[in-house]
C-alpha beads as a LAMMPS data file, in Angstrom:
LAMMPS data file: protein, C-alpha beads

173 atoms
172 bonds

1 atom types
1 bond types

-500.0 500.0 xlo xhi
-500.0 500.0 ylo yhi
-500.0 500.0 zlo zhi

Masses

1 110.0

Atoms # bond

1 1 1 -379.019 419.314 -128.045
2 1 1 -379.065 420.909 -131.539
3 1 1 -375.361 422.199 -132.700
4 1 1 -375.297 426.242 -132.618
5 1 1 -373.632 427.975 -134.888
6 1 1 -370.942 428.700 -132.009
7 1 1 -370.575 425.126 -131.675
8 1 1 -369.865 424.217 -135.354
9 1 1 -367.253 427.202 -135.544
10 1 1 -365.929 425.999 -132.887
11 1 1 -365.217 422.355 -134.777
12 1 1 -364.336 424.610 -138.108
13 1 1 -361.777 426.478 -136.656
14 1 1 -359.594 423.730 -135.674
15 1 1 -360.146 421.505 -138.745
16 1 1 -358.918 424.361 -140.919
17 1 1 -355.881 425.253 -138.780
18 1 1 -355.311 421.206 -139.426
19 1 1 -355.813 421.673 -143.059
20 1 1 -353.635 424.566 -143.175
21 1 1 -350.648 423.185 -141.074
22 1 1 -350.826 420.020 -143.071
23 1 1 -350.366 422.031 -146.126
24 1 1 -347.102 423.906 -145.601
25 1 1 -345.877 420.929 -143.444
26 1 1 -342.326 420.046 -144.412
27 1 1 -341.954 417.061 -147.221
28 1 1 -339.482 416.008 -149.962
29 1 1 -340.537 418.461 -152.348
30 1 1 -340.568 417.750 -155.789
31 1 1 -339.962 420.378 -158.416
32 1 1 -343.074 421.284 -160.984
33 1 1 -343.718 418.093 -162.788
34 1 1 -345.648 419.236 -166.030
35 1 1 -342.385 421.645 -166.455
36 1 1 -339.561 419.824 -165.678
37 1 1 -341.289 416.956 -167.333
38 1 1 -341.181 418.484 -170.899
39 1 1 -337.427 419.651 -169.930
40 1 1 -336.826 416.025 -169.355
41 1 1 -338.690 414.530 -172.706
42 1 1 -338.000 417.531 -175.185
43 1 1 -334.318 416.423 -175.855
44 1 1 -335.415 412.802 -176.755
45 1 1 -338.720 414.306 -179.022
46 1 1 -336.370 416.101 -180.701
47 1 1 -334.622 412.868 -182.611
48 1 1 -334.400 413.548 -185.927
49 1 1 -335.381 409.794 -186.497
50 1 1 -338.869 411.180 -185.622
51 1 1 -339.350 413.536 -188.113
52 1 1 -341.080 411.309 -190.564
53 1 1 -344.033 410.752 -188.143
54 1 1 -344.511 414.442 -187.131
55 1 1 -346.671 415.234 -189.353
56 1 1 -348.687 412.163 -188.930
57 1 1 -348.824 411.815 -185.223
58 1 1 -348.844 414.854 -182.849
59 1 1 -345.452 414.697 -181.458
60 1 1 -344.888 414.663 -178.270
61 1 1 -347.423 412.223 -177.609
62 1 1 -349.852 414.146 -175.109
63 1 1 -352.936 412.557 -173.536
64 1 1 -354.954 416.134 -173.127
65 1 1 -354.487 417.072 -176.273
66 1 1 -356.419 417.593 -179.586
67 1 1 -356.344 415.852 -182.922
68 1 1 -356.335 417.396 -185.867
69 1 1 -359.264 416.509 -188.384
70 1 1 -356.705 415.106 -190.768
71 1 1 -354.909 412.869 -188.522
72 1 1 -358.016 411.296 -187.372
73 1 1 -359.875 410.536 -190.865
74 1 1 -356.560 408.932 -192.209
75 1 1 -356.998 405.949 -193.412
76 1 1 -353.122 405.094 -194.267
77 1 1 -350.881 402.319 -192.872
78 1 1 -347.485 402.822 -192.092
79 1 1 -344.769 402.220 -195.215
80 1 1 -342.154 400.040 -194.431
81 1 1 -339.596 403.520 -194.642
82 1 1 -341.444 405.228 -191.592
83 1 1 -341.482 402.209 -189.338
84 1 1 -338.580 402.914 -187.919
85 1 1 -339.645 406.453 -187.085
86 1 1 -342.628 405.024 -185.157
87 1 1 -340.195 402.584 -183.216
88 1 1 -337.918 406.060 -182.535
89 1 1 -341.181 407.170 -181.547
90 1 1 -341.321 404.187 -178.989
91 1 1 -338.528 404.666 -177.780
92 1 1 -338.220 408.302 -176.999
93 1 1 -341.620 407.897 -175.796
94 1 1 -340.150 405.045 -173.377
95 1 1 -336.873 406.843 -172.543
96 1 1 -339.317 409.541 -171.493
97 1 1 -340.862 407.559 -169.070
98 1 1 -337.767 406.292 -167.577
99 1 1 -336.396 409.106 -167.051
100 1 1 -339.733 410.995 -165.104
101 1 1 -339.699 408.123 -163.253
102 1 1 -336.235 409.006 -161.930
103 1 1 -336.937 412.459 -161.429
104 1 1 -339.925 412.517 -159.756
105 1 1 -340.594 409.067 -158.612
106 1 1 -343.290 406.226 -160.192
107 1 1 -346.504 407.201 -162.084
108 1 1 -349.879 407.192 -160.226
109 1 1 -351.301 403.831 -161.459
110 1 1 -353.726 405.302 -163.815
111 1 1 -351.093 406.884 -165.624
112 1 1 -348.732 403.848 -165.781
113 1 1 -351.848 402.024 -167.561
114 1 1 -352.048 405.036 -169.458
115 1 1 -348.577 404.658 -170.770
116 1 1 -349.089 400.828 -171.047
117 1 1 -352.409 401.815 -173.741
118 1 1 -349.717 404.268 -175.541
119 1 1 -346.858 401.941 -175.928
120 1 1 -348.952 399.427 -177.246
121 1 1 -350.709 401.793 -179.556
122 1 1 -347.717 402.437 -180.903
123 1 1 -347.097 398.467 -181.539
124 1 1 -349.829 398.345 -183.215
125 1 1 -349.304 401.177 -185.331
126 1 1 -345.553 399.831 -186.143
127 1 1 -347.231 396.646 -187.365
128 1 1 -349.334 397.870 -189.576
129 1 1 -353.001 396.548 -187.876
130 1 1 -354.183 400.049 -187.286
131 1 1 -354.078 403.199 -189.562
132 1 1 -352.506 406.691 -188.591
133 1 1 -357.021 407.813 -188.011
134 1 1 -357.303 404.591 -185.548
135 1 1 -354.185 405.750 -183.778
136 1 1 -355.358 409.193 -183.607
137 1 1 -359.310 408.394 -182.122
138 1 1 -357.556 405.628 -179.794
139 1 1 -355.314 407.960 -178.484
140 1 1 -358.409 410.802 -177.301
141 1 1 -359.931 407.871 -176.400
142 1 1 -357.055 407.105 -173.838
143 1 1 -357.112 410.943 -173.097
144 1 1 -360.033 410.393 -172.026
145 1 1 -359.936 407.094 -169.599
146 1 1 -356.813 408.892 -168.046
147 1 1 -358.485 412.085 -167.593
148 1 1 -361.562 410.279 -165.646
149 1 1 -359.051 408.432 -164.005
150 1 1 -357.079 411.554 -162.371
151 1 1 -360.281 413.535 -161.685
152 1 1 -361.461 410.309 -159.657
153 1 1 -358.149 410.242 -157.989
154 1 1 -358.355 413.628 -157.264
155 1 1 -361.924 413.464 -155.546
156 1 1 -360.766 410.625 -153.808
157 1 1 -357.652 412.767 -152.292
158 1 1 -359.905 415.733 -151.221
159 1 1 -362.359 413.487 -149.525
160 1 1 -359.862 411.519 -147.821
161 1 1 -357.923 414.801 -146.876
162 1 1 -361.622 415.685 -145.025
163 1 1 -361.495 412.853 -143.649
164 1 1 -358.496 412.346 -142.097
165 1 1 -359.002 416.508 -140.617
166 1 1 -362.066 415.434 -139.133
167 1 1 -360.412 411.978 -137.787
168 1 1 -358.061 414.416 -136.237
169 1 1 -360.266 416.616 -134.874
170 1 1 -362.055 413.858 -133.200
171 1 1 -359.598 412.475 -130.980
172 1 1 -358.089 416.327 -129.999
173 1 1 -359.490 416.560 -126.303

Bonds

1 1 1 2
2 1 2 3
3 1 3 4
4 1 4 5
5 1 5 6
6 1 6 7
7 1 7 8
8 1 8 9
9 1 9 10
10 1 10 11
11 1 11 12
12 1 12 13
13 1 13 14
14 1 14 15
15 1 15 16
16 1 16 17
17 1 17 18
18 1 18 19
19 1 19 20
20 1 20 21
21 1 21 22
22 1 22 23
23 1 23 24
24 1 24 25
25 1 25 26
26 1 26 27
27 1 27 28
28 1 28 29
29 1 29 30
30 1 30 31
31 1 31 32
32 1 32 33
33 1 33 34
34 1 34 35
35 1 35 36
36 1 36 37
37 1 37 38
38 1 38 39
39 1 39 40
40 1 40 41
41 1 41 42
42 1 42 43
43 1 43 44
44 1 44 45
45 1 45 46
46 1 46 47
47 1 47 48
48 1 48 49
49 1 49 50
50 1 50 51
51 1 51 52
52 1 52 53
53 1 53 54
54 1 54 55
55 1 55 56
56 1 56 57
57 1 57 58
58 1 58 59
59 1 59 60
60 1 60 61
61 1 61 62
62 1 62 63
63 1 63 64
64 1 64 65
65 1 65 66
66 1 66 67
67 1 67 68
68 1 68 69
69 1 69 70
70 1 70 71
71 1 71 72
72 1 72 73
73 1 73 74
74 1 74 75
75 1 75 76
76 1 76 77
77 1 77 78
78 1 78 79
79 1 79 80
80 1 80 81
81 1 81 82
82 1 82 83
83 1 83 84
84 1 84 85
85 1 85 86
86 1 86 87
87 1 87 88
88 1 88 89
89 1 89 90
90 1 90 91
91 1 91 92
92 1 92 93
93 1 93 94
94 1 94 95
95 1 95 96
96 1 96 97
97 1 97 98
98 1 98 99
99 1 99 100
100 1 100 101
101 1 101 102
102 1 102 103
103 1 103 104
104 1 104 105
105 1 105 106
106 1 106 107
107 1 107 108
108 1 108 109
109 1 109 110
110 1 110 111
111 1 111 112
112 1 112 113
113 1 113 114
114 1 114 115
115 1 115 116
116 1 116 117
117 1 117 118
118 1 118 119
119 1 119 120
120 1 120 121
121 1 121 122
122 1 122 123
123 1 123 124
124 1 124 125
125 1 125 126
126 1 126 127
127 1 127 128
128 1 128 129
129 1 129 130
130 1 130 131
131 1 131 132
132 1 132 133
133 1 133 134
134 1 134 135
135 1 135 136
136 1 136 137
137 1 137 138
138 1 138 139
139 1 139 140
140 1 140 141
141 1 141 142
142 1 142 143
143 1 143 144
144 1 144 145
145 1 145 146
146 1 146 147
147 1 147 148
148 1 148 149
149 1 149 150
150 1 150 151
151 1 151 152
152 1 152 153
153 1 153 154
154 1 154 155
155 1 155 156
156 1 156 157
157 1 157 158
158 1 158 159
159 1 159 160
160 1 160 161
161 1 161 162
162 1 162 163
163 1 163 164
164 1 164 165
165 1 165 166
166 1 166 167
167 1 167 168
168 1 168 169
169 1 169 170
170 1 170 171
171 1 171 172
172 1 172 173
């Protein structure tokens, strides 16, 4: 027999109450992470140590953000007096991390690797082997690994969130 619209409504309504209930269902909650997280970091990007490099690097360090045309085409190495900014850099950039991780538990996996591909940009940068322009179109390029990563995440959430509902639904009498 062919489903009538009746029929699938009848399936609908239930699936949504699930959705709904599973929504507002009681958790640990977890305060506003792009807030607090900036909260959290701001103190440690404010180190005076890092001053030297703010005008080369966009500091904080932010994966969904743009470079500027100058920081991108600049074909300069680090001098020996603003390595030690860049390893400030590191490890405010690091402390930052530590202390999210605290606060609002680990990162999603593709963000951890994200961090990884940061940390050791900023190696490289310290060393010398890349200029201030390579740093700058590495770092969009990581931008943009980490932003396919979370939209795949994301998709994968949502369908698994279907899934589970209709699971649910299934085994309801």
């Amino acid at each position: 027999m062919a489903p009538t619209i009746r029929s699938s409504m009848c399936l609908a309504g239930p699936l949504l109450w699930m959705l709904l209930v599973a929504g507002c269902s009681s958790g640990p909650e977890r305060p506003v992470a792009a807030n607090s997280r900036a909260e959290t970091c701001e103190p440690l990007m404010a180190d005076p140590r890092i001053d030297p490099m703010r005008g080369r690097i966009a500091v904080p360090i932010s994966l969904d953000a743009s470079q500027d045309v100058s920081n991108l085409s600049d074909r300069s190495r680090p001098t020996d007096a603003e390595r030690p900014a860049i390893k400030a850099l590191w490890d405010a950039h690091e402390a930052c991390r530590a202390l999210s991780e605290a606060r609002f538990g680990p990162l999603p996996r593709y963000r951890a690797s994200s961090h990884e591909a940061v940390s050791a940009l900023l190696g490289e940068l310290h060393e010398g082997t890349i200029t201030y322009g390579q740093f700058a179109r590495k770092l969009l390029y990581i931008g943009a690994q980490d932003q396919s990563a979370r939209e795949t995440l994301d998709d994968e959430l949502e369908a698994r969130a279907r899934w589970k509902a209709m699971d649910a639904a299934a085994t309801k009498p």
